[in-house]
C-alpha positions as CSV (number, residue, x, y, z in Angstrom):
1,X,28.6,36.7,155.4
2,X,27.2,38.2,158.3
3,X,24.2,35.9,158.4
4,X,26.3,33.0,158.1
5,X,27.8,34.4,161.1
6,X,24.6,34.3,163.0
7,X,23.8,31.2,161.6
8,X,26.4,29.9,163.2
9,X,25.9,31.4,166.7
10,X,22.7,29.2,166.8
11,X,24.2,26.4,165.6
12,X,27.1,27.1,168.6
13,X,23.9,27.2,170.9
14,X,22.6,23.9,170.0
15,X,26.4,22.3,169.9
16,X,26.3,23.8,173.9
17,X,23.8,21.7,174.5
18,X,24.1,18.9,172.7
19,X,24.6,15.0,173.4
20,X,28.1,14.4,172.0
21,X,27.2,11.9,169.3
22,X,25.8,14.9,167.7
23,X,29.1,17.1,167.9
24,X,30.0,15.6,164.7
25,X,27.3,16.6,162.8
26,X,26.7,20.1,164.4
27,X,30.9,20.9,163.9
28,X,30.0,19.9,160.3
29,X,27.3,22.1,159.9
30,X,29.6,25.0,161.2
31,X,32.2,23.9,158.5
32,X,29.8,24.2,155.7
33,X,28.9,27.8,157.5
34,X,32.5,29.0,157.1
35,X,32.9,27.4,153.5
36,X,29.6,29.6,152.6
37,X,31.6,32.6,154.0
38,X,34.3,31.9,152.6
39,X,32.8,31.7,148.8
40,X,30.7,35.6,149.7
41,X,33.9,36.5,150.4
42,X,35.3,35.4,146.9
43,X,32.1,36.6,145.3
44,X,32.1,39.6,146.8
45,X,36.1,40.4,145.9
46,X,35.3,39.8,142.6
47,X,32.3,42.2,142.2
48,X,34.6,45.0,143.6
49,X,37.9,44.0,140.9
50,X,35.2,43.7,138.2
51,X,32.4,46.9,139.0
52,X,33.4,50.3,138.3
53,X,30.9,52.0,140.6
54,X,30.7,50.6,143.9
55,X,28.3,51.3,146.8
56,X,31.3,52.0,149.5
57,X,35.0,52.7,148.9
58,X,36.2,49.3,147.7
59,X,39.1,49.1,150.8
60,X,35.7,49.1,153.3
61,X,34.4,46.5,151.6
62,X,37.3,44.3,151.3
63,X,38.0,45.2,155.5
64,X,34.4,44.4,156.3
65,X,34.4,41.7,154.8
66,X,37.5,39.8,155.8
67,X,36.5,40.6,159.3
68,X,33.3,39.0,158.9
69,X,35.1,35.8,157.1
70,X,38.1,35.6,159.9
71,X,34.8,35.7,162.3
72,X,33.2,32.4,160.5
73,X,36.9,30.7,160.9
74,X,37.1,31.7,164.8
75,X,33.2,30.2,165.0
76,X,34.1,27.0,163.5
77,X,36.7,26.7,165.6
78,X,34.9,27.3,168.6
79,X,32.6,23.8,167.2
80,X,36.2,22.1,166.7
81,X,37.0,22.5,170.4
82,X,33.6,21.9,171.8
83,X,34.0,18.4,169.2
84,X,37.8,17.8,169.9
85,X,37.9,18.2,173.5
86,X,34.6,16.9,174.0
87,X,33.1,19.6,175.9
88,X,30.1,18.7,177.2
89,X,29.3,19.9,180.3
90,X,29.7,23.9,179.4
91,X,30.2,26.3,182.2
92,X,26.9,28.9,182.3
93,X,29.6,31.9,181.6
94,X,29.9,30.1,178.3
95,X,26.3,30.1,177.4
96,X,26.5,34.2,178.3
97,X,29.7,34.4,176.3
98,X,27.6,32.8,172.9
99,X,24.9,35.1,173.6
100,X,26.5,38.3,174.0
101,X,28.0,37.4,170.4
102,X,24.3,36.3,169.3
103,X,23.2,40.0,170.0
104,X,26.5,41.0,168.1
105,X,25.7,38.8,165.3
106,X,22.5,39.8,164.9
107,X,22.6,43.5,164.9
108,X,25.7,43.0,162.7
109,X,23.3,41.1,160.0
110,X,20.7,43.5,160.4
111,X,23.3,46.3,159.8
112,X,25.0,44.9,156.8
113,X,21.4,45.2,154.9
114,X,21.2,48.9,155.6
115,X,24.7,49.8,154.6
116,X,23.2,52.1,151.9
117,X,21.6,54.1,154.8
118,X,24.7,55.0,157.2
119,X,22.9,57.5,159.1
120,X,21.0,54.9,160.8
121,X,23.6,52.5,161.3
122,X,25.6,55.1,164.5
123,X,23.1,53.3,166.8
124,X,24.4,49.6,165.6
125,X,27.8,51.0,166.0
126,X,27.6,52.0,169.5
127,X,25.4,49.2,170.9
128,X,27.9,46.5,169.4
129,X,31.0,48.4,171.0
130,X,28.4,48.2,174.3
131,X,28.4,44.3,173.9
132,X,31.9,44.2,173.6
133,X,33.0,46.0,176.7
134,X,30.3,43.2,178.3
135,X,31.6,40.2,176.6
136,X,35.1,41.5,177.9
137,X,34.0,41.8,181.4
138,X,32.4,38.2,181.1
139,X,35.0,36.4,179.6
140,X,37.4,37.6,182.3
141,X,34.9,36.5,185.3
142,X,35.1,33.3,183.5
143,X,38.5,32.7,182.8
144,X,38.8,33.2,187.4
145,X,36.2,31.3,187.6
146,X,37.6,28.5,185.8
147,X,40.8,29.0,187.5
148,X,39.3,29.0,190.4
149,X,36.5,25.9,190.5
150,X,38.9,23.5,187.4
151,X,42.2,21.4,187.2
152,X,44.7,22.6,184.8
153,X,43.6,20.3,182.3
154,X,39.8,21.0,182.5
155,X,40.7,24.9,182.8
156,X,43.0,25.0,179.7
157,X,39.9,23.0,177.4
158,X,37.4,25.5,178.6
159,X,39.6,28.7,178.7
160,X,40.5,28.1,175.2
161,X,36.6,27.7,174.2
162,X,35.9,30.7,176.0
163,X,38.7,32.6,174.2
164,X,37.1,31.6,170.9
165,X,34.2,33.0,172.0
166,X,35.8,36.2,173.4
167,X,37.6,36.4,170.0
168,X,34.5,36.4,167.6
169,X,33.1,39.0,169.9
170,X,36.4,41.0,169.2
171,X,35.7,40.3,165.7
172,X,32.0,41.7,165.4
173,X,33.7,45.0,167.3
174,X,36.1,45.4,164.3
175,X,33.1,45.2,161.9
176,X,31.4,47.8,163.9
177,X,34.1,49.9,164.5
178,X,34.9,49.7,160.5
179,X,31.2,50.6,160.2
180,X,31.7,53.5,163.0
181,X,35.0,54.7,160.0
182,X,32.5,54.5,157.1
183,X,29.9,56.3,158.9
184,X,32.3,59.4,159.6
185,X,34.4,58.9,156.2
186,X,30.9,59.4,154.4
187,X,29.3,62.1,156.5
């Protein structure tokens, strides 16, 4: 799911700078991202009903990966907005915004392959809660900044792409914060 995640953050980064007759296609693309998601998710619920032995307790899985689905939704709805209110001349906070949670998707992906080694996975932890705190600050420099320079109208489309954003980045500090819990649950 996780890769699907950072699938998607590229497929955001293209949709930012897209022409808009390709919003439909790209928004489409993040659909089919999320319905990929949402079918791991499925798959992976029913590995942990059927197998007796599983590689983490099964409640860490299951919390893992609902944050990492919910994260996919969020994403795809980031592509809705961007499509519905025709966003197409993105504020550069935006593009920092999408790449703060590229960082976080990445070293999210990278992390979920090494689960069976959490003694290397602290560093993930911590670096992820790092990009949070930044893709905090960002998003509120943003959100004045488009107060400040936008009409209501123009503010309320862009503040509520850039609280997508600021949500999925919320998101990949849930997964790392779960993955912070295993780490001290299993040591």
């Amino acid at each position: 799911m996780s890769e699907h995640i950072l699938s998607a953050t590229h497929t955001l980064a293209e949709l930012l700078g897209a022409d808009r007759a390709d919003f439909p296609a790209l928004t489409e693309s993040l659909r089919q991202e999320e319905s990929a998601s949402t079918a791991n998710f499925a798959t992976l619920l029913t590995a942990m009903r059927t197998s007796f032995i599983n590689p983490l307790p099964r409640e860490d899985l299951y919390s893992l990966g609902q944050v990492l689905n919910e994260t996919s939704e969020i994403l795809t709805g980031a592509a809705e907005v961007i499509e519905l209110y025709v966003l197409d001349r993105i504020p550069a906070r935006v593009s920092d915004q999408l790449e703060i949670l590229s960082q976080q998707a990445e070293l999210t992906a990278t992390a979920m392959r090494s689960l069976n080694d959490l003694d290397g996975l602290e560093d993930y932890w911590l670096e992820v809660l790092r990009l949070a705190k930044r893709a905090d600050h960002t998003h509120r420099v943003l959100v004045s900044e488009l107060l400040k320079d936008h009409s209501p109208t123009t503010f309320a489309k862009y503040k509520t792409l850039a609280d997508q954003f600021a949500s999925a980045s919320r998101q990949m500090r849930a997964v790392a914060t779960q993955v912070g819990s295993i780490i001290v649950k299993e040591s």
